[in-house]
BALOBA-1460 file (C-alpha; in Angstrom, 3 decimals):
// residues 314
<rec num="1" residu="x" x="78.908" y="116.879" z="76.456"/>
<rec num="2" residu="x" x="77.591" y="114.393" z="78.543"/>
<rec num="3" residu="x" x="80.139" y="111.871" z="78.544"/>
<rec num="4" residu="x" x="82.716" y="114.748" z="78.933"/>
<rec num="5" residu="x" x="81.129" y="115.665" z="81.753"/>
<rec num="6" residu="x" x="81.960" y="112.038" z="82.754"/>
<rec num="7" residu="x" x="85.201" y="112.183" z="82.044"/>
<rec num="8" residu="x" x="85.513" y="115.284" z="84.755"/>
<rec num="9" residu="x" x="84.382" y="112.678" z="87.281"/>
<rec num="10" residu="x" x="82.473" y="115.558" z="89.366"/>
<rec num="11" residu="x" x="81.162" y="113.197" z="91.744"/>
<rec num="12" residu="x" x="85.104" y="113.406" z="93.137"/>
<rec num="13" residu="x" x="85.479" y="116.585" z="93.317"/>
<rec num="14" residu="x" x="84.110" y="116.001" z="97.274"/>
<rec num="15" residu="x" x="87.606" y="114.723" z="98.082"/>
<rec num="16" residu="x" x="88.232" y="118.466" z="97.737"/>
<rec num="17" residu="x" x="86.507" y="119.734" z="100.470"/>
<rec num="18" residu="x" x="89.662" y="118.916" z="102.594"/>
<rec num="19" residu="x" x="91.067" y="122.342" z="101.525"/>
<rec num="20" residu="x" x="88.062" y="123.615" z="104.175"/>
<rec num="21" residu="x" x="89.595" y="121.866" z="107.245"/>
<rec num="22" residu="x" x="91.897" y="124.587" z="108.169"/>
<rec num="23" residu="x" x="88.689" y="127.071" z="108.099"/>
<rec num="24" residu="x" x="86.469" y="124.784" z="110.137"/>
<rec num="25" residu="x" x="88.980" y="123.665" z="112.867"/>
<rec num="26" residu="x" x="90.020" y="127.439" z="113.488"/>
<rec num="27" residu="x" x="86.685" y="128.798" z="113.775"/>
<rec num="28" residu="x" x="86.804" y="131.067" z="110.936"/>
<rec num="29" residu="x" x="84.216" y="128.954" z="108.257"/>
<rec num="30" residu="x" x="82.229" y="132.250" z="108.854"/>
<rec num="31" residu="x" x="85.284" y="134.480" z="108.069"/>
<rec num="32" residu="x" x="84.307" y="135.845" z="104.792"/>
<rec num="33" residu="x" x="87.640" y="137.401" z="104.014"/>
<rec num="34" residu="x" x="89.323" y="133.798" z="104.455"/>
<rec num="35" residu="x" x="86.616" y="131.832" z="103.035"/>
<rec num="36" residu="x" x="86.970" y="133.624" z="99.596"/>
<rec num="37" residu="x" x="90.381" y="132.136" z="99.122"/>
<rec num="38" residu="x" x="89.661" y="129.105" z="100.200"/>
<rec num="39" residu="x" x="86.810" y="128.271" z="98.023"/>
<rec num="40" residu="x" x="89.054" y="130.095" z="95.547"/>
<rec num="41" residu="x" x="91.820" y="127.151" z="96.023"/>
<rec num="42" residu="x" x="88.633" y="124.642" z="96.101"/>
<rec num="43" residu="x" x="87.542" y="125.632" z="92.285"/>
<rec num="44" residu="x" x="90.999" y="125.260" z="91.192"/>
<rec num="45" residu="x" x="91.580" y="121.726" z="92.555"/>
<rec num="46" residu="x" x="88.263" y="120.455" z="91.510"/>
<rec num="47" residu="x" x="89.472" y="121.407" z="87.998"/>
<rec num="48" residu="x" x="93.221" y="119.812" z="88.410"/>
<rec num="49" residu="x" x="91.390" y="116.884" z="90.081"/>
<rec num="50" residu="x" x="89.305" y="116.612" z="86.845"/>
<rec num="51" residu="x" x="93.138" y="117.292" z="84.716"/>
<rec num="52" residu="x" x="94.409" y="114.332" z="86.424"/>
<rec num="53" residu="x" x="91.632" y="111.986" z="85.735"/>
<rec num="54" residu="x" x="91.861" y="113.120" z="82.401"/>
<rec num="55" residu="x" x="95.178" y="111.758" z="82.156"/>
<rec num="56" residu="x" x="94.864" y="108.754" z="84.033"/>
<rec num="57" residu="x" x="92.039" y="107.588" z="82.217"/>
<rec num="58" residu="x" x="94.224" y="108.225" z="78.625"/>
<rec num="59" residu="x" x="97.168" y="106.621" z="79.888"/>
<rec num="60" residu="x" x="95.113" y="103.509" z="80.948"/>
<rec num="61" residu="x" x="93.340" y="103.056" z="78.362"/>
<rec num="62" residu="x" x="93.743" y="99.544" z="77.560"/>
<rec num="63" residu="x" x="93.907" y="98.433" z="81.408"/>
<rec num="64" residu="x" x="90.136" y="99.620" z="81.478"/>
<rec num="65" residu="x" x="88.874" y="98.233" z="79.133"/>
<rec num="66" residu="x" x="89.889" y="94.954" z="80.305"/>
<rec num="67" residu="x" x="88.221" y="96.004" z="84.005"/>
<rec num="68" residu="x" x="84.678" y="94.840" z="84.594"/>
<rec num="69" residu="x" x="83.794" y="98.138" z="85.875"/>
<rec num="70" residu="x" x="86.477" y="100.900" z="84.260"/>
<rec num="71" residu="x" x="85.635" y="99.654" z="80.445"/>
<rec num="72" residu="x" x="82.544" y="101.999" z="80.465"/>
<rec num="73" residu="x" x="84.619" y="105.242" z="81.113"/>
<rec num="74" residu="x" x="84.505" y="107.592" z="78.200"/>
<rec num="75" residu="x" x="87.207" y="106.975" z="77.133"/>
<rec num="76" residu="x" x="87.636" y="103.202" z="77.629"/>
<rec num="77" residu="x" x="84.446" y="102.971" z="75.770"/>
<rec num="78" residu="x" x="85.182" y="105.126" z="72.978"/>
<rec num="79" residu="x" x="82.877" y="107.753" z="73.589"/>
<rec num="80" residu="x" x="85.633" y="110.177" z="74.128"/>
<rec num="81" residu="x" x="88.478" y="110.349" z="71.812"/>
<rec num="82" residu="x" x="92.241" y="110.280" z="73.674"/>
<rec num="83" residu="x" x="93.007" y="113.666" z="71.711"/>
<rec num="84" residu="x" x="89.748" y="115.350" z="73.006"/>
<rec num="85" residu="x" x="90.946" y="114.021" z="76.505"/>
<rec num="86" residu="x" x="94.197" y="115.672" z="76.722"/>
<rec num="87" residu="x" x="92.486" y="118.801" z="75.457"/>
<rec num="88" residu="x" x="90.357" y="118.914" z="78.461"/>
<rec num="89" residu="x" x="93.446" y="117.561" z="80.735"/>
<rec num="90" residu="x" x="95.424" y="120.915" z="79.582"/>
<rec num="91" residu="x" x="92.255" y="123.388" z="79.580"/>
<rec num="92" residu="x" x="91.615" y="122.008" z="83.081"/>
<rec num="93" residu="x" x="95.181" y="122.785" z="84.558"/>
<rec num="94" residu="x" x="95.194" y="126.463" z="82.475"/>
<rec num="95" residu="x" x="92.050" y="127.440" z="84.188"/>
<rec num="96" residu="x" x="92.956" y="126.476" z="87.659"/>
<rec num="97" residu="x" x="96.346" y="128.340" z="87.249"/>
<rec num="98" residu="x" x="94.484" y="131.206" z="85.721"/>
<rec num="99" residu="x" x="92.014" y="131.206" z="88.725"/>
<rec num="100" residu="x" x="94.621" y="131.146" z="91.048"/>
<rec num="101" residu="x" x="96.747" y="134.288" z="89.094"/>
<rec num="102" residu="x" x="94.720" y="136.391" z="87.375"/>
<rec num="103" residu="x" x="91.855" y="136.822" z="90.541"/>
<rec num="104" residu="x" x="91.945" y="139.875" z="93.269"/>
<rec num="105" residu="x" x="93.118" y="136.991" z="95.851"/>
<rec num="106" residu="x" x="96.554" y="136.215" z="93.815"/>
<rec num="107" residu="x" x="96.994" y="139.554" z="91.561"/>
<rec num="108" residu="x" x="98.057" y="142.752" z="93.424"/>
<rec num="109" residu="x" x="99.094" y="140.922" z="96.396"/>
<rec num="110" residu="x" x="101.359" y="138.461" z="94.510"/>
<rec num="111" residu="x" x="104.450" y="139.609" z="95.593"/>
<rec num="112" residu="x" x="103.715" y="140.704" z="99.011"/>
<rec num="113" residu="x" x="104.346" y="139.231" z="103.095"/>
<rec num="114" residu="x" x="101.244" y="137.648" z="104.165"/>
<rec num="115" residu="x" x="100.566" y="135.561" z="107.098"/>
<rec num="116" residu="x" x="102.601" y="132.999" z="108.527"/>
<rec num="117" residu="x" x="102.721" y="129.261" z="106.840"/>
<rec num="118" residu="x" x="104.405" y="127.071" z="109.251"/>
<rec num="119" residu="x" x="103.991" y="128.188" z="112.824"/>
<rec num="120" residu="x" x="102.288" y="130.668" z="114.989"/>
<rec num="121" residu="x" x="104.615" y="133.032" z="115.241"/>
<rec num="122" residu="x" x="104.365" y="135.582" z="112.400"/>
<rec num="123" residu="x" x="107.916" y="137.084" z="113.548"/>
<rec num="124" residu="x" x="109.742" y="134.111" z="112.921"/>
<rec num="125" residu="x" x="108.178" y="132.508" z="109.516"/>
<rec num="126" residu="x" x="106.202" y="134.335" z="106.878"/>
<rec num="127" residu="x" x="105.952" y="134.301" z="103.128"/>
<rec num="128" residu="x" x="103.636" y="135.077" z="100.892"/>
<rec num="129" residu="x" x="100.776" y="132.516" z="101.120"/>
<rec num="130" residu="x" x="99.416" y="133.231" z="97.281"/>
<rec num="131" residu="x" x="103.027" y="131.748" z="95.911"/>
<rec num="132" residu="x" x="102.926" y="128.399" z="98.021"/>
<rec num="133" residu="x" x="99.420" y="127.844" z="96.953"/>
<rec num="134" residu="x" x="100.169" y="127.655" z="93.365"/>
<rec num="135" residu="x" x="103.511" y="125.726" z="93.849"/>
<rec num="136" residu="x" x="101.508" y="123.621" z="96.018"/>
<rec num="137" residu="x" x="98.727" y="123.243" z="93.809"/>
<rec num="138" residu="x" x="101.270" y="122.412" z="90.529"/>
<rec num="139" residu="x" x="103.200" y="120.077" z="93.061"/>
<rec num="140" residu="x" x="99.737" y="118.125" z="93.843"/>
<rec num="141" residu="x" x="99.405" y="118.084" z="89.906"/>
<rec num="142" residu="x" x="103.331" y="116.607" z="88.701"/>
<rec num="143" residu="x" x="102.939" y="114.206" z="92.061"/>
<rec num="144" residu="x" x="99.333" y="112.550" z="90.772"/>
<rec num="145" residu="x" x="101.120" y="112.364" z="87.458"/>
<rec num="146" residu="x" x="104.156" y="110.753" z="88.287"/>
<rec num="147" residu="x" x="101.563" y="108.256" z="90.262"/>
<rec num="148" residu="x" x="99.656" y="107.555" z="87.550"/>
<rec num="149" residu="x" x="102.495" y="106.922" z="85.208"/>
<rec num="150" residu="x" x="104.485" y="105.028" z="87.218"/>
<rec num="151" residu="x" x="104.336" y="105.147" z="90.860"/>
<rec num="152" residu="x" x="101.198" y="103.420" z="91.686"/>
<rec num="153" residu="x" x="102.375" y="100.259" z="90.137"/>
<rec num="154" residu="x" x="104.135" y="99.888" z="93.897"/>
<rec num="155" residu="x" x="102.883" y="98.230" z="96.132"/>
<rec num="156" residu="x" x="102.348" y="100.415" z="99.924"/>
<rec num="157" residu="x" x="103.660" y="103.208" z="98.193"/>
<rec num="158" residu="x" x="100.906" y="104.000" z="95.858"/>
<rec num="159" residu="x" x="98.265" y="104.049" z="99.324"/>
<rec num="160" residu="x" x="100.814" y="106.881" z="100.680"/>
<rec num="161" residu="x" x="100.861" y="108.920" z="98.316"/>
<rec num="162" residu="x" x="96.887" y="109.121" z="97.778"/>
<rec num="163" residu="x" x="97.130" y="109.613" z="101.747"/>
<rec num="164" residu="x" x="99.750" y="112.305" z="100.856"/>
<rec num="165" residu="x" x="97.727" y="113.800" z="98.251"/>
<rec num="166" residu="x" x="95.031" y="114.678" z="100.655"/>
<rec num="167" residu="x" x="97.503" y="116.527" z="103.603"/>
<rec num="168" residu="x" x="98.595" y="118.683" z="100.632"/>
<rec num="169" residu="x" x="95.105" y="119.494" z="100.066"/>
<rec num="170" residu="x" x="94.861" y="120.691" z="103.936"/>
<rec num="171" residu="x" x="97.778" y="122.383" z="103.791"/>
<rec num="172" residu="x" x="97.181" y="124.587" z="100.393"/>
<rec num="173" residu="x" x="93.650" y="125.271" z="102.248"/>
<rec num="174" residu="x" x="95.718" y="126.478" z="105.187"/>
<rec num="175" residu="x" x="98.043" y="128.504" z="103.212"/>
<rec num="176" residu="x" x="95.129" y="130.067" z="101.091"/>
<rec num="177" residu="x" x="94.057" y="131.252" z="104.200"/>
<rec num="178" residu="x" x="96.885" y="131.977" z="105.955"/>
<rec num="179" residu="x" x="96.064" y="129.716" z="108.684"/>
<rec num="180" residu="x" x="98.838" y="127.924" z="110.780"/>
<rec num="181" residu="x" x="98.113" y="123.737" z="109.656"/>
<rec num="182" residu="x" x="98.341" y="121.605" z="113.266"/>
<rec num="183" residu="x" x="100.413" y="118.760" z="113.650"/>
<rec num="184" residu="x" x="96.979" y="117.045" z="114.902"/>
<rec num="185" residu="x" x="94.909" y="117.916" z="111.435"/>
<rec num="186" residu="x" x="97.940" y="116.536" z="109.667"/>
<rec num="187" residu="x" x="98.280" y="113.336" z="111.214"/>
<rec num="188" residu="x" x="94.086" y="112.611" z="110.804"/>
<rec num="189" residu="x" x="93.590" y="113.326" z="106.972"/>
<rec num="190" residu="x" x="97.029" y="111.085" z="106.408"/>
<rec num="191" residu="x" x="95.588" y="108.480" z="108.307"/>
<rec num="192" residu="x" x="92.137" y="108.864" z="107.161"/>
<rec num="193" residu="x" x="93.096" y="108.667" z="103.551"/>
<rec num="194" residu="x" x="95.321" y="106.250" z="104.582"/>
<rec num="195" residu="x" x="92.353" y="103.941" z="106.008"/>
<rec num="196" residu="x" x="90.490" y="104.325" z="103.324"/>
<rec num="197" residu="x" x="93.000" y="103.825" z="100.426"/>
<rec num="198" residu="x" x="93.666" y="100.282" z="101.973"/>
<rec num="199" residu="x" x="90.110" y="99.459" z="101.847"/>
<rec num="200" residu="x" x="89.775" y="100.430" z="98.175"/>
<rec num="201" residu="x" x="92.602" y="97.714" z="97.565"/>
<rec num="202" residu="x" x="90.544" y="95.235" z="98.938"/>
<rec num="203" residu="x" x="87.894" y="95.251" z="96.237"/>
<rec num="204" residu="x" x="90.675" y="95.659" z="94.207"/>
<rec num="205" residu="x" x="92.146" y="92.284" z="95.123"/>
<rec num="206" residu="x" x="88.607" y="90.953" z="95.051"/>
<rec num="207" residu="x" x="88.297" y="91.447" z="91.492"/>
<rec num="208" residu="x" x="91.655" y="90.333" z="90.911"/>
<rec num="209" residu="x" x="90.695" y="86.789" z="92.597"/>
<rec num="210" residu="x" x="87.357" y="86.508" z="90.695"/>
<rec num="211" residu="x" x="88.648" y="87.427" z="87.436"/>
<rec num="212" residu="x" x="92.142" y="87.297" z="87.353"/>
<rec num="213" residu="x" x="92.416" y="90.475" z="85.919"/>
<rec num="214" residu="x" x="95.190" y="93.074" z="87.450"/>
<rec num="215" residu="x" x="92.801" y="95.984" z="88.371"/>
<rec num="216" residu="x" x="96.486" y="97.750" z="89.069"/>
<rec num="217" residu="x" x="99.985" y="96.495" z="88.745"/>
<rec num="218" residu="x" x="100.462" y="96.898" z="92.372"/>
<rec num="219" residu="x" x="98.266" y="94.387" z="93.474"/>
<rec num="220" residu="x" x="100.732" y="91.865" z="93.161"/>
<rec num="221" residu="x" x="101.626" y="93.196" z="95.982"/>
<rec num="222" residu="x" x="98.821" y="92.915" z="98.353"/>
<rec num="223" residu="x" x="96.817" y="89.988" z="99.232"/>
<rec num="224" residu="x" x="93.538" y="89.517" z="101.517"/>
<rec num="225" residu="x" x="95.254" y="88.867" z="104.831"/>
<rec num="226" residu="x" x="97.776" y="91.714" z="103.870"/>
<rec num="227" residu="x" x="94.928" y="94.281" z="103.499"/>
<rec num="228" residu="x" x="92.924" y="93.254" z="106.454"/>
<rec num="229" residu="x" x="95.597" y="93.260" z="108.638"/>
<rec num="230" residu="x" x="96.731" y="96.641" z="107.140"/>
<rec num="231" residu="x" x="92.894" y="98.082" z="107.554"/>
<rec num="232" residu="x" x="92.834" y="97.143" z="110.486"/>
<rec num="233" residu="x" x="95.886" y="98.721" z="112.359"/>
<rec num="234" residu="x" x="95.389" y="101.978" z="110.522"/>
<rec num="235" residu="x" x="91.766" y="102.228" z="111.635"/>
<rec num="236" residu="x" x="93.257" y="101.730" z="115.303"/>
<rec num="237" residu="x" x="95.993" y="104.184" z="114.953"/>
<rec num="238" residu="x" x="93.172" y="106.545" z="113.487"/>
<rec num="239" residu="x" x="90.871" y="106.139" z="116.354"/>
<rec num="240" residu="x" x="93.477" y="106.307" z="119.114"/>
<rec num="241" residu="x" x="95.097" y="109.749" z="117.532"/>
<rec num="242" residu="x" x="91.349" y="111.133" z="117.115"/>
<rec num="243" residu="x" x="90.776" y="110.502" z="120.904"/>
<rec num="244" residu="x" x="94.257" y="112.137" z="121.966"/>
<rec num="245" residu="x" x="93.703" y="114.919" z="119.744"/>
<rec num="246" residu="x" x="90.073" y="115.751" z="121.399"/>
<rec num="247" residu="x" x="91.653" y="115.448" z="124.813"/>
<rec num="248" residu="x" x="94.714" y="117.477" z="124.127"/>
<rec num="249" residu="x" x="95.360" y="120.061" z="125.952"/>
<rec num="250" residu="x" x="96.626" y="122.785" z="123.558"/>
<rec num="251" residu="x" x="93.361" y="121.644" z="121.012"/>
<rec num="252" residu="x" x="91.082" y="122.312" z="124.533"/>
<rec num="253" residu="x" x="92.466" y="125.485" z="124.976"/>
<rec num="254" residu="x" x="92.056" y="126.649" z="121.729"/>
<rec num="255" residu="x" x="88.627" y="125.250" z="120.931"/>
<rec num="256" residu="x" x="87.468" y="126.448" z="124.182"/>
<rec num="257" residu="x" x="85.397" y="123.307" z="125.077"/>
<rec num="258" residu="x" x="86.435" y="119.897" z="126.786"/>
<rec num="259" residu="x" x="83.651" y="118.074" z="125.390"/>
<rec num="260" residu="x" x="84.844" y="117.831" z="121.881"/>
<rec num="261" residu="x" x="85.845" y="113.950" z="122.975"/>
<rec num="262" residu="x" x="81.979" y="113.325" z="122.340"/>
<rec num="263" residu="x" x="82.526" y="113.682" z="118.834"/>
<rec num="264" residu="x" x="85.034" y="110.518" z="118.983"/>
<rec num="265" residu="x" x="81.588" y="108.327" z="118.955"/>
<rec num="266" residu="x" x="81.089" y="108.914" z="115.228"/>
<rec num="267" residu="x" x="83.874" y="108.545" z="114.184"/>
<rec num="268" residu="x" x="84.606" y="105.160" z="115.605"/>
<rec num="269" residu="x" x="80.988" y="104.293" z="114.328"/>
<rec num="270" residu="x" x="82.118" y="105.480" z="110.525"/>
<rec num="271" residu="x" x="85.445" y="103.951" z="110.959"/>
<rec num="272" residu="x" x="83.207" y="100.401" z="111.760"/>
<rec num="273" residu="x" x="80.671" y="100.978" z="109.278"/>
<rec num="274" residu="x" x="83.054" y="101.224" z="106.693"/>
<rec num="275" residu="x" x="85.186" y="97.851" z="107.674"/>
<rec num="276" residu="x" x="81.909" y="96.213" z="107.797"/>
<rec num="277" residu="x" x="80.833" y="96.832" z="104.342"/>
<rec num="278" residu="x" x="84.703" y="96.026" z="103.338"/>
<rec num="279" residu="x" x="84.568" y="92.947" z="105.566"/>
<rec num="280" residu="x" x="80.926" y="91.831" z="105.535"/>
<rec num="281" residu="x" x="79.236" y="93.663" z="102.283"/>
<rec num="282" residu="x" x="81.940" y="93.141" z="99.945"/>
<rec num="283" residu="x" x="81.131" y="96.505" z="98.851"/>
<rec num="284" residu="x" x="84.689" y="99.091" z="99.448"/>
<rec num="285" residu="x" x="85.596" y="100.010" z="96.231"/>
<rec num="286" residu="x" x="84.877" y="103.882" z="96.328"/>
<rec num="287" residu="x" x="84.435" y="106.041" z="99.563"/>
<rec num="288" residu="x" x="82.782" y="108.591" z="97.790"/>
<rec num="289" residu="x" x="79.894" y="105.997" z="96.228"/>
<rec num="290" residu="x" x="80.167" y="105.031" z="99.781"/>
<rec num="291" residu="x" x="79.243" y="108.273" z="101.430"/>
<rec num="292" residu="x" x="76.354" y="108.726" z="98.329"/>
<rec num="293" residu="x" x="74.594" y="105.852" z="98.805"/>
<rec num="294" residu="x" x="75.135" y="104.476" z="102.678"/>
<rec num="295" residu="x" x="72.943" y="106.132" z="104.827"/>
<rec num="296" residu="x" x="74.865" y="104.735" z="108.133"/>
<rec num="297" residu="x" x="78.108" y="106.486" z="106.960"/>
<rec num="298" residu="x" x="75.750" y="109.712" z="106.013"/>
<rec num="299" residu="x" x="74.300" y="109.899" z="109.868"/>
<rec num="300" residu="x" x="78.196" y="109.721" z="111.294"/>
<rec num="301" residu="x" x="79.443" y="112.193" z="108.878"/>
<rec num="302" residu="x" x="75.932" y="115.149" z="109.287"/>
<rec num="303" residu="x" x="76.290" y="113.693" z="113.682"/>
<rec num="304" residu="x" x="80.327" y="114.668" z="113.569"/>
<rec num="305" residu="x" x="79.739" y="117.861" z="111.941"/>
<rec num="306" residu="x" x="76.695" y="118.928" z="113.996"/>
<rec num="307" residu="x" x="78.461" y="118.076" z="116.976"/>
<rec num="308" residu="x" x="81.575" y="119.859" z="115.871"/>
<rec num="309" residu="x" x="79.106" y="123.134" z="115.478"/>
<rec num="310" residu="x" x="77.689" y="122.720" z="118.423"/>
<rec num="311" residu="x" x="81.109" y="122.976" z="120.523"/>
<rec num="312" residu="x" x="82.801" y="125.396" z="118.058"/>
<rec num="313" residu="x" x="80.336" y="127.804" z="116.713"/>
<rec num="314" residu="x" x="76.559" y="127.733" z="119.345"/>
């Protein structure tokens, strides 16, 4: 049980918390009626998550166990047959379907007009939210497959579609909700994800140097000057949009506050922590070890938060 626990990889089931963003940046994290199918939508992508590591870790099998670090997964090491894998791959997706469909949030109301998806006008777009959440959710799920089959052996394109991965989770959390999705919260989680997934290559193409072993088939692509150059712009881009979106004056309006600028100061601090243990430490092979076990990258992420409460919700 333990090493199928493992094989769930719960420790990444944080990345999921992105399906919240649409709550938090409209005020309504409180909003009991809308938090419901939210963390609804959360459950059910922690267990496709968990169905697409399943399959990833089946169908590269023999590329981990030549890895320094991936030969000790379950089923790399043999601790986990492949068949028992792709029964927990399948029982993972059936739940989070059956989540989704058989609760009070997707049942009656399955077939009914809800709120708006794509603007703020309800009189001009709406749909019912419940049905683009599961498409969404089963599009997230064929996309990650197609990646790991075949589509992360590209070079560039295999960073942009992790960064796309995590917009869709924004946008199903938005839908869930029935919350209109800015162009602003869009933008930040692409280029977020995007920062990040280039700094992940670079320990990549560390090991590759050290060992000569192909961590991924796309790192042919990508060499140390590549990636630091690449880091490096995106983290600009990233800190420049963050600053126009706090100063913006459709997200002041709306917010309420113009001192939500402020809260630029951690994230350029997390942004800089993060190149310097890519840079420096040597150490940017997984954000969410990262955010575990570096305190620095902690204190940004609990400071951006409080501060957003502060301005939002006191």
């Amino acid at each position: 049980m333990t090493e199928i626990i493992r094989l769930l990889r719960p420790l990444q089931w944080f990345k999921n918390v992105f399906v919240l963003a649409p709550l938090f940046f409209s005020n309504n994290l409180l909003n009991k009626e809308l938090l419901y199918p939210t963390l609804l939508v959360f459950a059910a992508f922690c267990l496709v998550s968990s169905s697409i590591y399943c399959f990833n870790d089946i169908h590269d099998v023999e590329a981990d166990r030549q890895h320094p670090r991936k030969c000790n997964r379950p089923i790399a090491s043999g601790a986990v047959s492949i068949r028992t894998g792709y029964i927990v791959m399948i029982t993972c997706l059936l739940l989070a379907i059956l989540l989704l469909i058989l609760s009070d949030y997707s049942g009656s109301k399955f077939f009914t007009l809800q709120a708006p998806l794509f603007t703020q006008d309800a009189s001009r777009f709406t749909l019912n939210t419940s049905i683009f959440t599961l498409a969404g959710l089963l599009a997230y799920w064929l996309a990650n497959i197609a990646y790991c089959v075949k589509l992360k052996q590209y070079a560039i394109i295999d960073v942009f579609l992790i960064a796309a991965g995590f917009v869709l989770r924004v946008l199903i959390g938005g839908w869930a909700a029935g919350i209109f999705v800015s162009e602003w919260l869009v933008l930040m989680t692409f280029l977020l994800a995007l920062f990040l997934a280039f700094a992940k290559r670079k320990d990549d193409y560390r090991i590759f140097e050290q060992t000569g072993i192909m961590p991924r088939k796309s790192i042919v692509g990508y060499n140390a000057q590549f990636i630091d150059l690449s880091v490096t712009i995106v983290a600009t881009i990233t800190i420049v949009c963050y600053i126009m979106y706090t100063m913006s004056d459709s997200v002041i309006q709306r917010m309420g506050s113009r001192y939500l600028y402020l809260t630029s100061i951690w994230v350029i601090a997390g942004l800089l922590r993060h190149l310097q243990n890519m840079l420096v430490y040597q150490r940017s092979g997984s954000p969410t070890k990262a955010l575990i076990k570096d305190h620095f990258i902690q204190l940004c992420i609990l400071g951006w938060i409080a501060s957003f409460v502060a301005i939002l919700y006191l």
